[in-house]
Structure formats: C-alpha cells, structure tokens
VMD Tcl script that draws the C-alpha trace (Angstrom):
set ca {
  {135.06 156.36 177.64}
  {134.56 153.75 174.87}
  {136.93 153.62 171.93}
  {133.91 151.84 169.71}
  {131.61 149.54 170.09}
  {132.18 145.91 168.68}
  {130.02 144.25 166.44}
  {127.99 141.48 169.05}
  {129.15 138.24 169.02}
  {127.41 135.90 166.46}
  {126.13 132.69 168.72}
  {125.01 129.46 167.53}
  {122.84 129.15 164.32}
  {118.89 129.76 165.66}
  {116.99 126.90 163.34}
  {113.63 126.50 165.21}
  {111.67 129.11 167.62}
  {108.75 127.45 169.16}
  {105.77 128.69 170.57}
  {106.13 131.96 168.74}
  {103.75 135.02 167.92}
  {103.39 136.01 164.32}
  {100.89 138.61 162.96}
  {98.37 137.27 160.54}
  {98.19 133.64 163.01}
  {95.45 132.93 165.87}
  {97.31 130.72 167.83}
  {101.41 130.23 168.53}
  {103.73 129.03 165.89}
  {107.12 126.93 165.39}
  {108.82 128.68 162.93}
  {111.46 126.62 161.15}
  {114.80 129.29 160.01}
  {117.25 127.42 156.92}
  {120.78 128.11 157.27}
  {120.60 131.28 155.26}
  {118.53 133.24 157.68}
  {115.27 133.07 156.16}
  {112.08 131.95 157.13}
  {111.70 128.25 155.94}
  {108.46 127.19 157.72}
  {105.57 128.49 159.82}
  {103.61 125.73 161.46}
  {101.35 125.37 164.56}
  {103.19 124.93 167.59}
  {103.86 121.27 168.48}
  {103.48 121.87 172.27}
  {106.51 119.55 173.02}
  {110.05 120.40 173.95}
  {110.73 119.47 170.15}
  {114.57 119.95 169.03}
  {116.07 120.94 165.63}
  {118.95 118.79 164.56}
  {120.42 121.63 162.35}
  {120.88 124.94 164.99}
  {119.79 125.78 167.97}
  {116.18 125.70 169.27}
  {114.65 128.43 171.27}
  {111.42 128.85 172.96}
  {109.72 132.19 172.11}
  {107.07 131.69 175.11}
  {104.57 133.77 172.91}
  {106.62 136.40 172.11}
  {105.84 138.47 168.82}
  {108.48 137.49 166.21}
  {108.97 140.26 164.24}
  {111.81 141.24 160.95}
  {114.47 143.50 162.17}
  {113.61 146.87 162.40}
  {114.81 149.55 160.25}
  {115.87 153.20 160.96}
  {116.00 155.42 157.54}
  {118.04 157.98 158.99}
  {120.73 158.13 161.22}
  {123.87 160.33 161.38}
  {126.64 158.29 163.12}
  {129.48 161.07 162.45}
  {127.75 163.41 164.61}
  {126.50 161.00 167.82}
  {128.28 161.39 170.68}
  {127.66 158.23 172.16}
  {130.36 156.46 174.17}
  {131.28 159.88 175.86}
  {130.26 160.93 179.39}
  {127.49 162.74 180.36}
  {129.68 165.29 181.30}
  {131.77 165.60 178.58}
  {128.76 166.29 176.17}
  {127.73 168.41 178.45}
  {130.86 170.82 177.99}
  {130.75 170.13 174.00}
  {127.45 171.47 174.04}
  {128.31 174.16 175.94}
  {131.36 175.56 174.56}
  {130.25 176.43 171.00}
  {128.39 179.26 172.79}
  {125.96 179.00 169.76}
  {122.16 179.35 170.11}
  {120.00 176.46 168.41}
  {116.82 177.99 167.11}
  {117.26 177.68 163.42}
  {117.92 174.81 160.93}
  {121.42 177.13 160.12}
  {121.84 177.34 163.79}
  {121.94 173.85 163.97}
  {124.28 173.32 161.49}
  {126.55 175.74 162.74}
  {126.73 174.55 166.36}
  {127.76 171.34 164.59}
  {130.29 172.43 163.28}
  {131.67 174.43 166.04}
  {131.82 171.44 168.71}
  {133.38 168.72 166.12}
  {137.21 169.14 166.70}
  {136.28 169.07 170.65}
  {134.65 165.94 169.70}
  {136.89 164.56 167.30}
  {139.63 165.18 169.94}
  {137.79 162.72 172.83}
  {136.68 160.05 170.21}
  {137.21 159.84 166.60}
  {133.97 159.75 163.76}
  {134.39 155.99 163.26}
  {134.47 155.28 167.23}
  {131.43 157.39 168.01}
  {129.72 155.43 164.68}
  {130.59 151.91 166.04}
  {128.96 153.14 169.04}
  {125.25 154.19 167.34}
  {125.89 150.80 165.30}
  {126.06 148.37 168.22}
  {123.64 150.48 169.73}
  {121.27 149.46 166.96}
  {122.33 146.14 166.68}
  {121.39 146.12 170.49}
  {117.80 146.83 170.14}
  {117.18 144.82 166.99}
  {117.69 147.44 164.11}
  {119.99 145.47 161.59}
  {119.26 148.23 159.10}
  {119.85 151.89 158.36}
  {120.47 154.62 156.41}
  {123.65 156.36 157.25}
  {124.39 159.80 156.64}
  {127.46 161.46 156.56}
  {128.83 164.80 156.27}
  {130.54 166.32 152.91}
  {131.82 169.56 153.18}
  {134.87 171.94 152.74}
  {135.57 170.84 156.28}
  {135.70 167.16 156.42}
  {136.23 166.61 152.56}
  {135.30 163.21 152.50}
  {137.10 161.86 155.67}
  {133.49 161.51 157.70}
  {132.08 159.08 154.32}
  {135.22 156.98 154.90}
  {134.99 156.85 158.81}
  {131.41 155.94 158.69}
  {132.38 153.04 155.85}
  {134.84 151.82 157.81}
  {132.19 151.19 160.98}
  {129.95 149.83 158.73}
  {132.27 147.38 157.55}
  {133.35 146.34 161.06}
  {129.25 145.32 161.72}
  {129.11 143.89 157.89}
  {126.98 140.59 158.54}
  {125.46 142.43 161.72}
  {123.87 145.74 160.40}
  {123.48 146.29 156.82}
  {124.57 150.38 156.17}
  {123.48 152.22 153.30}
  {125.89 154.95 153.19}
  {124.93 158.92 151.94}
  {126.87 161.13 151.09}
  {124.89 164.60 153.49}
  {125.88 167.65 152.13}
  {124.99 169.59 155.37}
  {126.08 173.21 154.42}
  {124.65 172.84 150.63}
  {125.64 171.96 147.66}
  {125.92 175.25 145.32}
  {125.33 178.25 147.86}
  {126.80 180.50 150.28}
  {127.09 178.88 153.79}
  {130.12 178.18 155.20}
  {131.38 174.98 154.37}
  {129.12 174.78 151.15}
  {132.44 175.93 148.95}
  {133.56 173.01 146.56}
  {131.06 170.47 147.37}
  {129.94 169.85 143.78}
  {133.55 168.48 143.28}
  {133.61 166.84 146.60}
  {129.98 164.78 145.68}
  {131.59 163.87 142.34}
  {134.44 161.88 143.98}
  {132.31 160.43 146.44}
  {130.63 158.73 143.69}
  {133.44 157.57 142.62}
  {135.18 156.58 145.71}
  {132.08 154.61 147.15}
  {130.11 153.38 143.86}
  {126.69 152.03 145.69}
  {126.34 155.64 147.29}
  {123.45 157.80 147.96}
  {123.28 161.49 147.37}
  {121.39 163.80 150.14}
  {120.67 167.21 150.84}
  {119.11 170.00 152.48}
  {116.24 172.06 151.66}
  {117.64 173.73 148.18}
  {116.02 177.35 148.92}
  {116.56 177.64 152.91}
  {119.72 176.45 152.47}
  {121.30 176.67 149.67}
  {118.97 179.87 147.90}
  {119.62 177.92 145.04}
  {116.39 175.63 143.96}
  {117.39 175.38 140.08}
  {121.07 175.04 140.47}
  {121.04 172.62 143.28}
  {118.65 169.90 141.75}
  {120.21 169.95 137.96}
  {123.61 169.02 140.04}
  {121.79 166.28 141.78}
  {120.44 164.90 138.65}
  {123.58 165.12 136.68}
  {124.73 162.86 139.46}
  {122.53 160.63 139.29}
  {123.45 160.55 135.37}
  {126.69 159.21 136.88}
  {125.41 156.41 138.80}
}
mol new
graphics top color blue
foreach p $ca { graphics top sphere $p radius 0.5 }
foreach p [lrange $ca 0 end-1] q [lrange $ca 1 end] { graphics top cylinder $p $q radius 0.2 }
display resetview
C-alpha cells in the first residue's frame, strides 16, 4: 500500500530537443527551451549531434512535441489509488448501496469514505492521482473537493496540501464541490452556505462548484443567487 506518491524528481534543465515533431511544420525541428520553460526557438533540424551549452540536449527522434496536457476535472479526495485491488474491492462492496442514480452515487460515496480514510488518508490517495498525472504528462488540473456537513472543509485542505507537495510539478486549481448541495435537503447538504463562505476565505484563489441545482438541490433560484453572492466576494 502506498502512503502517497512523491512529486518526480526534477532532472537536468532540457534546453534543446532535436529532431522533433511539431504541428503546423513539414519537416523535423530543433526546438531551443530558455531557462524559464518556454519555447525560445523553433528551427529546422540541423541533422548533427548538435549540443546546447545551457541544459541538456535530447533527441526527440520525430516524436510529436506537444504542451502538457490538461484534465478539467478530477476529484483526488475520492480516488482510491495506491490501495489494492482487493481492498477496493471490499470498499465497494461493503456500502451495500446500489449505483443507478446521480444520488446513488453520492451516497455510496459517502458510505465507503471512513473505510477509506482508515487504509489511506485524502491527501495520500491525492498525491497518488497527482503523480499519476504527472506520470503521463498532465501538469494541469482542476481539482475538486468535497464540502459538506461531513468533511467541513478538511477534504479542501487535504487536497491543498497535495497540491502543494507537486507545486512546480502540477499546477492545481482547487474547487470547493459541494457534492450533497448547497441549499436543499440531502444529507450532508445542511450548513454548506456557511461552509462555502469560509472556504473563500480560507483559500482566496478558490473556485466554487456544484451540482445540478433542481436534481439535487430542488432549489434552482436559491442555489444560484448564493453562488453569485459568492462570487460578489471574490
């Protein structure tokens, strides 16, 4: 069982790839990187084991140079990456919940996340989906995380705190996911409002979400003249 995945180690300084693929150019490129990360130059490729004097030099051998990919939506408090198969296995099993609805969903969530909690906390399980991204080349997401009567705001400040362990690596945009609603009925949903309030003034460069405000919440009006008197508050 991992206790969180690390942040990758940061090798030498990349200042030249040669021979690489970029969209928009017929034929291979060199392209030059300055020390800040950023694309300096894109020239035709010299065809010679040419060396940069700055960084390290790496031949791309054709291969499509891309920017880092982005994922918009990700919920590391709720992955359960970094346990065994089998584990999840009983997790998923033991809320004894069906699955078929949206409030299904939510409420099988709920049920399994002291078991979870209990094998590996929120901000272990989030290191793990962030070096998981950082792994495949997605340095940048959206990351949701739970407020509710439940975890107050204890899942925004676990997913903050694996964020800033991969600060430099993965750039998180934190939200503040008010899974149960905001101003309705479901379990969970009771002194949110409040809750979202804080938030914004716990984590100041925060993003509000939600849930559908009639499935959810049976409250269309209500729910989006809170959201916009937060946003007054930004």
């Amino acid at each position: 069982m991992h206790a969180g995945g690390d942040p990758p180690r940061l090798g030498p300084r990349i200042a030249l790839l040669r021979n690489a693929r970029v969209l928009g150019q017929p034929s291979l490129v060199d392209v030059q990187i300055t020390t800040e990360g950023l694309v300096g130059a894109v020239q035709p490729a010299a065809g010679r084991p040419e060396k940069s004097q700055n960084g390290l030099t790496v031949d791309a051998a054709g291969a499509l140079v891309l920017p880092a990919l982005l994922d918009g939506h990700v919920h590391p408090d709720k992955t359960l990456l970094g346990l065994p198969p089998h584990v999840v296995d009983r997790l998923l099993s033991s809320s004894g919940l069906p699955a078929a609805t949206v409030q299904d969903r939510i409420a099988r969530e709920i049920a399994v996340r002291p078991a979870a909690d209990a094998e590996l906390s929120v901000e272990g399980r989030a290191r793990n989906m962030l070096a998981a991204c950082a792994a495949k080349g997605t340095l940048r997401v959206r990351a949701h995380a739970d407020v509710d009567s439940h975890t107050g705001l204890e899942n925004l400040r676990a997913v903050r705190r694996a964020a800033d362990a991969f600060r430099g690596v993965v750039d998180v945009q934190l939200v503040a996911f008010p899974q149960s609603g905001v101003c309705g009925s479901q379990p969970g949903a009771e002194g949110v409002p409040s809750l979202l309030r804080a938030a914004l003034t716990e984590f100041p460069d925060l993003v509000i979400g939600g849930l559908d405000p009639i499935a959810i919440d049976g409250a269309l009006d209500a729910q989006l003249d809170l959201v916009l008197e937060l946003a007054a508050l930004v």
